[in-house]
VEXDREN-2710 file (C-alpha; in Angstrom, 1 decimal):
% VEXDREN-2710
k/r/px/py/pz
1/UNK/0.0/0.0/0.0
2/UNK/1.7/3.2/-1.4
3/UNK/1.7/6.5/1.0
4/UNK/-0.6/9.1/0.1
5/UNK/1.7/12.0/-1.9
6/UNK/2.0/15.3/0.0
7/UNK/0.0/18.2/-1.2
8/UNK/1.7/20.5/-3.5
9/UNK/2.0/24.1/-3.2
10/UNK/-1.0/24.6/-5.1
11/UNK/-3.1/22.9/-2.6
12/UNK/-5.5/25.9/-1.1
13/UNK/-4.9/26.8/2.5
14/UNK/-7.2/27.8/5.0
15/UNK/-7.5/31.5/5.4
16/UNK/-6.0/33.1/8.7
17/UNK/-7.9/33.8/11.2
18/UNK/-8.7/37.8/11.2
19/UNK/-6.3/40.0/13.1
20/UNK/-7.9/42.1/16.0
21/UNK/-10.1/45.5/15.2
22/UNK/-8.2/48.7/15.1
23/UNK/-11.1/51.1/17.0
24/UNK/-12.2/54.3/15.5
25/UNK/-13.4/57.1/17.3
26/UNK/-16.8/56.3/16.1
27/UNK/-16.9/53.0/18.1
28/UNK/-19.1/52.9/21.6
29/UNK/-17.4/54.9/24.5
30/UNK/-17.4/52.0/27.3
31/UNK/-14.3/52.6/29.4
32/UNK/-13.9/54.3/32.6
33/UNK/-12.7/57.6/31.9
34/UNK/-9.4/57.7/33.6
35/UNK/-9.7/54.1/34.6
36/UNK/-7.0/52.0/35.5
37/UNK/-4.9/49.7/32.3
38/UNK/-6.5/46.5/31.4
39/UNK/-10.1/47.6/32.9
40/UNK/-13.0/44.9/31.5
41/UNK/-14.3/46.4/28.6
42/UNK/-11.7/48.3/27.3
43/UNK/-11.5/48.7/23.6
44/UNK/-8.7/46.5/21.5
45/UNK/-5.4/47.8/21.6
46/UNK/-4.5/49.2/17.9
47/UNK/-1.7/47.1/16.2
48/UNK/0.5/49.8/14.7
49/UNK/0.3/52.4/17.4
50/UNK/0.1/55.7/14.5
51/UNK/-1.0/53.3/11.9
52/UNK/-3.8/52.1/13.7
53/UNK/-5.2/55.7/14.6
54/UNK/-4.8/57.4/11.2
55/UNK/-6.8/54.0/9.9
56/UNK/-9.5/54.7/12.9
57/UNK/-9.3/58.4/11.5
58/UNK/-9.8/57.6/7.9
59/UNK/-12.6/55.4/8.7
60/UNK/-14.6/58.2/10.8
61/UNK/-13.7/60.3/7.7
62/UNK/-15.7/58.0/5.8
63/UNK/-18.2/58.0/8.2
64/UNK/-18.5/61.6/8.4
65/UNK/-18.5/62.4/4.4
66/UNK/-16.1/63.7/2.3
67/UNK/-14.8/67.2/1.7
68/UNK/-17.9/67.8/-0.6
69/UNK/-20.2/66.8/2.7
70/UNK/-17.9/68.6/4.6
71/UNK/-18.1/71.9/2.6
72/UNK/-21.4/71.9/1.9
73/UNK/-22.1/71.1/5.8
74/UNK/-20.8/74.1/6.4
75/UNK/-21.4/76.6/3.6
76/UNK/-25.5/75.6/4.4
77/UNK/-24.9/76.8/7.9
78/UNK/-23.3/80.0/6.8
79/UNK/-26.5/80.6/4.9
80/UNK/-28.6/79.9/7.7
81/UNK/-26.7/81.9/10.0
82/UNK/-27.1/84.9/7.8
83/UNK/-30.7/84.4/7.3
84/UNK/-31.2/84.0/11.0
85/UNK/-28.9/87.2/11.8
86/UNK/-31.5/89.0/9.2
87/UNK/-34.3/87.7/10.8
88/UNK/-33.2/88.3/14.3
89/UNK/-32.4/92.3/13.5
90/UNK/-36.0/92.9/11.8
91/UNK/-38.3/91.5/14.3
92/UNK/-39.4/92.2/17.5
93/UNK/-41.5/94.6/19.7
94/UNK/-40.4/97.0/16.6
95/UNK/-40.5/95.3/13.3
96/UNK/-38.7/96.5/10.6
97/UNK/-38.1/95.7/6.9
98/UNK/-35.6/93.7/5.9
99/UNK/-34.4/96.4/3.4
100/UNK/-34.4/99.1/6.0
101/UNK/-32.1/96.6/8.2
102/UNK/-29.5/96.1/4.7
103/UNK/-29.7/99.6/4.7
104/UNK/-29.0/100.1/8.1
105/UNK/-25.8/97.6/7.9
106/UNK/-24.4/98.7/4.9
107/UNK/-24.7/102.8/6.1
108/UNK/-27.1/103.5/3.6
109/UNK/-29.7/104.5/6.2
110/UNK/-30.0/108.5/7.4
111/UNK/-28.1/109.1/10.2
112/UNK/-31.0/110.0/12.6
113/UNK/-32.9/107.1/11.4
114/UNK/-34.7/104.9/14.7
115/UNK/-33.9/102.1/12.5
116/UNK/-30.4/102.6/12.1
117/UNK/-30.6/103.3/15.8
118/UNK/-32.4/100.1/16.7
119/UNK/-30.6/97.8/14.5
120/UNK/-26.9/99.0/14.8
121/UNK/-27.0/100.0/18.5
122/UNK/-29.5/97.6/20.2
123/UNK/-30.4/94.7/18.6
124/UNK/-26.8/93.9/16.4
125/UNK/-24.7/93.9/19.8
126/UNK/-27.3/91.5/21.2
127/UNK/-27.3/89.0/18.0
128/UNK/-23.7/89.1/17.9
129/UNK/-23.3/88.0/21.7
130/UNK/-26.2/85.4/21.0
131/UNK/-23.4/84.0/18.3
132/UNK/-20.5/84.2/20.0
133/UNK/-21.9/82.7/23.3
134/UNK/-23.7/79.8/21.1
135/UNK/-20.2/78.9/19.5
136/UNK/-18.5/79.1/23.2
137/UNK/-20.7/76.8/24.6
138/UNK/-21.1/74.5/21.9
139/UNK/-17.3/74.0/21.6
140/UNK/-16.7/73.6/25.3
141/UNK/-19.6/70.9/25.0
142/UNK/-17.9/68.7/22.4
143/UNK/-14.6/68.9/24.3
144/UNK/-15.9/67.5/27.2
145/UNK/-17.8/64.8/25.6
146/UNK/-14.7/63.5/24.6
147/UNK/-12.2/64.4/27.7
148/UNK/-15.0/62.6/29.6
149/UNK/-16.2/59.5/26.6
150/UNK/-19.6/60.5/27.9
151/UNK/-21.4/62.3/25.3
152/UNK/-24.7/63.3/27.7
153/UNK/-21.8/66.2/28.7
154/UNK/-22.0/69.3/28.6
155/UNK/-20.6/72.4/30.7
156/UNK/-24.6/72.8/32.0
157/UNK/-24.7/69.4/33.3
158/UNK/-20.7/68.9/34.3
159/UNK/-21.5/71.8/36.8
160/UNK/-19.5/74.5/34.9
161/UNK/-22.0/76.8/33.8
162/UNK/-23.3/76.7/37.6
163/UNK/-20.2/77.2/39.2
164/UNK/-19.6/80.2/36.9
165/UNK/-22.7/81.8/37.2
166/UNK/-22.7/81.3/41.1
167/UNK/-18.8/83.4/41.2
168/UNK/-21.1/86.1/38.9
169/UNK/-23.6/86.4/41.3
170/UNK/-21.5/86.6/44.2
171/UNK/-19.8/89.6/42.5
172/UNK/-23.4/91.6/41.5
173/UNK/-24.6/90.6/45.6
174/UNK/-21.0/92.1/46.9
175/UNK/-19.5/94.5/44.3
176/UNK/-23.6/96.1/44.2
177/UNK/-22.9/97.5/48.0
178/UNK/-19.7/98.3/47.2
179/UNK/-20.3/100.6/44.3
180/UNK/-18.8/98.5/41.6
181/UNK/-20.8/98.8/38.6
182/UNK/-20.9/99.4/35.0
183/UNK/-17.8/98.6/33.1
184/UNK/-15.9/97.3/36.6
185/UNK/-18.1/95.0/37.3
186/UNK/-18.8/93.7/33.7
187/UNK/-15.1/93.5/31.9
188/UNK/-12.8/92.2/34.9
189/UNK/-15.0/91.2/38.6
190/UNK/-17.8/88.9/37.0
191/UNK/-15.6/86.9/34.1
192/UNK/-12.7/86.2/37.3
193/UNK/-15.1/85.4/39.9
194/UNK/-17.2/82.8/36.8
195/UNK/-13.9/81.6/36.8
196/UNK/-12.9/80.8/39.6
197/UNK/-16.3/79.2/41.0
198/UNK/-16.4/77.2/37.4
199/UNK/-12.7/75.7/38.2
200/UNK/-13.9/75.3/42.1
201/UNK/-17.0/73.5/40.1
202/UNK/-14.9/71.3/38.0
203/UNK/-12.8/70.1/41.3
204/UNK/-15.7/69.6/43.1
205/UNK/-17.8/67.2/40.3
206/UNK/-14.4/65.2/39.7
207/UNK/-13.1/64.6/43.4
208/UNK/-17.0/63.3/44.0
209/UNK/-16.9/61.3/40.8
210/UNK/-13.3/59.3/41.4
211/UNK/-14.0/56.3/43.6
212/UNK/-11.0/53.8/43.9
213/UNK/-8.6/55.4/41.6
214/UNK/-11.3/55.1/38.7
215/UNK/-12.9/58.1/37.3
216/UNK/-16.6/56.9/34.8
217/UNK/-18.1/59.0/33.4
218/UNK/-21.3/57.8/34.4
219/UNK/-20.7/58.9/38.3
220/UNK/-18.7/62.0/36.6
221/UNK/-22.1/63.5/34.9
222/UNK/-24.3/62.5/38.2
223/UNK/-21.9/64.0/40.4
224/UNK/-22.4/67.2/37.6
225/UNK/-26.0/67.4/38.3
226/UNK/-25.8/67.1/41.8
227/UNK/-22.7/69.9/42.0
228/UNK/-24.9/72.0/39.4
229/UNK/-28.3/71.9/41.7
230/UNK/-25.9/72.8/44.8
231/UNK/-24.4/75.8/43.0
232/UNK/-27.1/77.5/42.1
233/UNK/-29.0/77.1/45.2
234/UNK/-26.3/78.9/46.6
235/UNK/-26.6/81.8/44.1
236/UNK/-30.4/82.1/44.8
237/UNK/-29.4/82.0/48.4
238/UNK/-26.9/84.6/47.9
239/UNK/-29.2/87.0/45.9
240/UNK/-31.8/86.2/48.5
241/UNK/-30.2/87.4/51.5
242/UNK/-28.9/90.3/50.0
243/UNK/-31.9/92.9/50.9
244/UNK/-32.4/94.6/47.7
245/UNK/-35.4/93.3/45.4
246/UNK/-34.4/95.4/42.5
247/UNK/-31.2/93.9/42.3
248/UNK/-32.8/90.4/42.9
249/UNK/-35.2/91.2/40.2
250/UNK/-32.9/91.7/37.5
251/UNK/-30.1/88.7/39.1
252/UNK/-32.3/86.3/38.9
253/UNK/-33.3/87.5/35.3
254/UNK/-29.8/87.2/34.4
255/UNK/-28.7/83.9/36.1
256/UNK/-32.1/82.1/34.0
257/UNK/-29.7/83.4/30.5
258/UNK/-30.4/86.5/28.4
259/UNK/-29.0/88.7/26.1
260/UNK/-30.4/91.9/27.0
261/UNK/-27.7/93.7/28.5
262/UNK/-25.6/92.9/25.2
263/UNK/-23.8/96.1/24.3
264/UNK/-20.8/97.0/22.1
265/UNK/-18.6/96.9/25.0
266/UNK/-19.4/93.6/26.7
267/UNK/-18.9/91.6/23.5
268/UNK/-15.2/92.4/23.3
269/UNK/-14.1/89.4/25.9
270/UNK/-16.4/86.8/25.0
271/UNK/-15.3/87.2/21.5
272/UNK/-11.6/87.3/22.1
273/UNK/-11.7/84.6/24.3
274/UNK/-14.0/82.5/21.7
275/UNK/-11.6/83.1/18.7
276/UNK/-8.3/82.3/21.2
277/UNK/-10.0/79.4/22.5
278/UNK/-10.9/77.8/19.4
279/UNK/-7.6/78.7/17.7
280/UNK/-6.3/76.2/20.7
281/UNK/-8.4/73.6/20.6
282/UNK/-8.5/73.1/17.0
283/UNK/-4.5/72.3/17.3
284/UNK/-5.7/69.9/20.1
285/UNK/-7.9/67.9/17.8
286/UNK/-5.8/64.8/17.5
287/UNK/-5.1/64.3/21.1
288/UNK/-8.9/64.7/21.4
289/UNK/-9.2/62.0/18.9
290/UNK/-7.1/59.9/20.5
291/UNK/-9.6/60.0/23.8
292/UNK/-12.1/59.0/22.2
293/UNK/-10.0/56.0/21.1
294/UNK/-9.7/55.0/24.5
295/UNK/-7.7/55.8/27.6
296/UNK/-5.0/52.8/26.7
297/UNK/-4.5/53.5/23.0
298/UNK/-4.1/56.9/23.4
299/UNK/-1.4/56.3/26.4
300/UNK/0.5/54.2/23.9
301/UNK/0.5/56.6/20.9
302/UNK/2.1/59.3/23.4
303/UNK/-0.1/61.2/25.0
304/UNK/-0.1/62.0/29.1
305/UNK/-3.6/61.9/29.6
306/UNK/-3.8/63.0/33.4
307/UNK/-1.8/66.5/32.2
308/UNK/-4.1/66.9/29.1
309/UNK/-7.3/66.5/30.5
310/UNK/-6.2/69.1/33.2
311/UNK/-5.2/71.7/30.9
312/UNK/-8.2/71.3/28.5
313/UNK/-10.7/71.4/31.5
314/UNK/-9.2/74.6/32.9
315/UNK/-9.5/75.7/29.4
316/UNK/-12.9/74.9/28.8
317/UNK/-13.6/76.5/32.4
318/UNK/-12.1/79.7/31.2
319/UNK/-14.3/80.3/27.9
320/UNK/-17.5/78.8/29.4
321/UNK/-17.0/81.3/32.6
322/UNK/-16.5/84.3/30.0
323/UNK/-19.6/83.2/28.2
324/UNK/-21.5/82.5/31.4
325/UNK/-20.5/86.2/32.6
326/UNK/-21.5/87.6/29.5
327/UNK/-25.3/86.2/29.1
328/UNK/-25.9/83.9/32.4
329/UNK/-26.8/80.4/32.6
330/UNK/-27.4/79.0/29.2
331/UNK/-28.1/75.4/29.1
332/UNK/-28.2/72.6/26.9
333/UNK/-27.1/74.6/23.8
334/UNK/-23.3/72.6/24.6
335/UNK/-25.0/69.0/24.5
336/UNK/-27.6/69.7/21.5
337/UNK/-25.1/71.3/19.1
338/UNK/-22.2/68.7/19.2
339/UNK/-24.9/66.1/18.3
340/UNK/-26.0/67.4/15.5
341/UNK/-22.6/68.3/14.5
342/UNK/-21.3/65.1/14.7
343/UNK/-24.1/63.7/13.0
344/UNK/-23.6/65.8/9.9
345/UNK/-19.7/66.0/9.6
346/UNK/-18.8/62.5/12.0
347/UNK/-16.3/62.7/15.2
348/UNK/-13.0/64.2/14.0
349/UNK/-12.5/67.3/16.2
350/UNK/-10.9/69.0/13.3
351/UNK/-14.6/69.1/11.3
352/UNK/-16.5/68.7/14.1
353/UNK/-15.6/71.9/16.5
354/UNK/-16.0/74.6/13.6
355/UNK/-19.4/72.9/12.5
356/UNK/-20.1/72.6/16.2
357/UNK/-19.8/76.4/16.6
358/UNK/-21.6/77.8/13.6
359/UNK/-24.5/75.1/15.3
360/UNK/-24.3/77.0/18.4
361/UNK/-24.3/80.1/17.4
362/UNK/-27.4/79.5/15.1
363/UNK/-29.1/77.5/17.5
364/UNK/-29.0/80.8/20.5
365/UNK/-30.1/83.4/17.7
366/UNK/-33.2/81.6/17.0
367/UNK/-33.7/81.0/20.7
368/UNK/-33.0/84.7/21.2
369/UNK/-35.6/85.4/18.3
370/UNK/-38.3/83.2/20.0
371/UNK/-37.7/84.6/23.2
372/UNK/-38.0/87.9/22.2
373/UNK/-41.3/87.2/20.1
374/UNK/-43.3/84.5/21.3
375/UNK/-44.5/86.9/24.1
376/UNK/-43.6/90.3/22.9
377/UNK/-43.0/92.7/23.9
378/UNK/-42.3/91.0/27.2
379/UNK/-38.5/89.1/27.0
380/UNK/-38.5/85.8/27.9
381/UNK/-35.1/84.5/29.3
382/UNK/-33.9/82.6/26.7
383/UNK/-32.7/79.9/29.0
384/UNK/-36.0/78.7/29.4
385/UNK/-36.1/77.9/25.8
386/UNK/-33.2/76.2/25.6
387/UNK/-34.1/74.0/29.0
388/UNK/-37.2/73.4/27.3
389/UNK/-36.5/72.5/24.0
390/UNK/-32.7/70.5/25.7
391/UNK/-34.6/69.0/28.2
392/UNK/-36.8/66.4/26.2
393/UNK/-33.6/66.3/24.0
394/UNK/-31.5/64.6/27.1
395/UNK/-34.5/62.4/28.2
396/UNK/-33.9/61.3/24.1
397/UNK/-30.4/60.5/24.2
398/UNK/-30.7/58.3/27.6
399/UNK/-33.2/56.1/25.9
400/UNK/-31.2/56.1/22.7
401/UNK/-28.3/54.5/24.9
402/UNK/-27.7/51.1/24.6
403/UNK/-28.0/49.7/28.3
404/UNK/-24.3/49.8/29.9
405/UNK/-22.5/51.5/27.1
406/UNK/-21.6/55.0/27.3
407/UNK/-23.3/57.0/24.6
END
């Protein structure tokens, strides 16, 4: 009995098992933020270290659209920016045409005009801060979502906006017996003192949240909420026991978010700090990538993690306390815009922070033009709108959630 011959070379083998899954940022958040190495659930470790996370980029590229999407992402928002800037200088208690507001912006109006007067000196100022404070917040928003892999976060819920408004309420109760008003109070007092209680806010929500040497994001927003509802019980307490019900009055106005009090000279900071602070992050969108990753991969490829997140937050506590200092509490508009953001353009921070902004700035000019109208001429605080309209949209995303995975 002969021996069977050997197979030849020709003979087909059986196909290698596949090779692990680089992540993309794309993939489900579902590791502890800050958690210790080799906690369950961590995502796959990328093969290649920079290989694997300019593959995860290209494949959220893909995800996201091309430069066509991308482009014409952005050039639609433009157009609806400038249609809601149009919109938001004709009406009003006063409506006025919209060729009578081109003509007013363009100096073709007469001088002594109460057009020109109501466009260019009170209802321009107060549209610009509505798009410079919509930008700030939405930015800060998708920056935390991914310092924190948590994307329910937002510097409303985190605490921030609370701890900033509760430092700019402590200044109005104090530096109002002390005679500090006007530009004082305004340009230097109320964005240091937002600053400081935002950055005291930020300690506070993450030395509640780490437990064992493991910071989730999960107890990181709930310890948020809880630090937020603290906070601004102390400023009503604050405004409260402060014995003048004029200056309650128009506190408590300002700590429920409005533009009102815009004017030429209060829109300096918030802009500077808006167009610094983006400048900044956008050269930060790759390490911000990388968190999204995972806290692992993005150890690997480079980055200290601890030292990153610590500058970024007290970044992102700087330009939310300027913008909390500038119109008061606005909530919700930093979860709501990165969502739709990162639907339209996917997760790279590179697209996904200037879309974010244009998003926030459109979405508080419309909520400035319904709060303005909807019971005119009385002014609603457009924070109200926002909590309304953010509110169901939170209750959405929780349900959304797949159970035990962050969103």
């Amino acid at each position: 009995m002969t021996p069977e011959p050997a197979r030849t070379a020709s003979t087909p083998k059986d196909p290698p098992p596949p090779g692990p899954r680089i992540p993309t940022p794309t993939d489900p958040a579902d590791t502890p933020a800050g958690g210790p190495a080799g906690a369950p659930g961590r995502a796959p470790r990328p093969r290649a270290g920079r290989a694997g996370a300019d593959r995860g980029s290209g494949a959220d590229r893909r995800a996201g659209g091309g430069p066509l999407r991308y482009a014409v992402v952005v050039a639609g928002l433009l157009l609806a920016l400038a249609a809601a800037v149009i919109a938001s200088l004709a009406l009003g208690s006063v409506r006025i045409p919209p060729g009578q507001v081109l003509d007013a912006l363009t100096g073709r109006a007469a001088d002594p005009s109460p057009y020109r007067t109501i466009v260019l000196d009170v209802r321009l100022p107060r549209v610009l801060l509505g798009a410079v404070v919509g930008a700030g917040l939405a930015v800060v928003g998708a920056v935390l979502q991914a310092l924190v892999r948590n994307r329910l976060a937002d510097p409303f819920l985190l605490g921030i906006s609370s701890g900033a408004s509760a430092g700019a309420v402590l200044v109005l109760v104090v530096g109002g017996g002390a005679g500090l008003v006007g530009g004082v109070t305004t340009t230097i007092a109320m964005p240091a003192a937002a600053f400081a209680g935002a950055l005291l806010a930020l300690v506070l929500v993450y030395g509640l949240a780490r437990r064992g040497g493991t910071l989730t994001s999960t107890r990181l927003v709930l310890a948020g909420v809880a630090v937020s509802y603290i906070l601004s019980a102390l400023a009503t307490l604050l405004l409260v026991v402060a014995g003048r019900p004029e200056q309650f009055q128009e506190a408590m106005y300002w700590s429920l978010g409005g533009l009102g009090s815009a004017r030429w000279d209060t829109l300096v900071l918030p802009a500077a700090v808006l167009a610094v602070g983006v400048a900044v992050l956008l050269t930060l969108a790759r390490p911000l990538d990388l968190l999204l990753v995972g806290e692992e991969d993005a150890t690997i490829l480079g980055l200290d993690t601890a030292r990153f997140r610590a500058a970024v937050f007290v970044l992102a506590s700087l330009v939310t306390a300027v913008m909390v200092a500038a119109s008061g509490a606005v909530g919700f508009v930093g979860l709501m815009a990165p969502h739709a953001a990162r639907l339209a353009v996917g997760a790279p921070h590179r697209r996904l922070l200037p879309v974010a902004a244009l998003g926030g700035a459109l979405a508080l000019i419309l909520a400035d033009l319904a709060a303005r109208t909807v019971a005119a001429p009385q002014d609603v605080p457009v924070g109200v709108l926002t909590a309304l309209t953010g509110g169901p949209f939170f209750l959405w995303l929780m349900r959304r959630r797949p159970e035990g995975a962050q969103p």
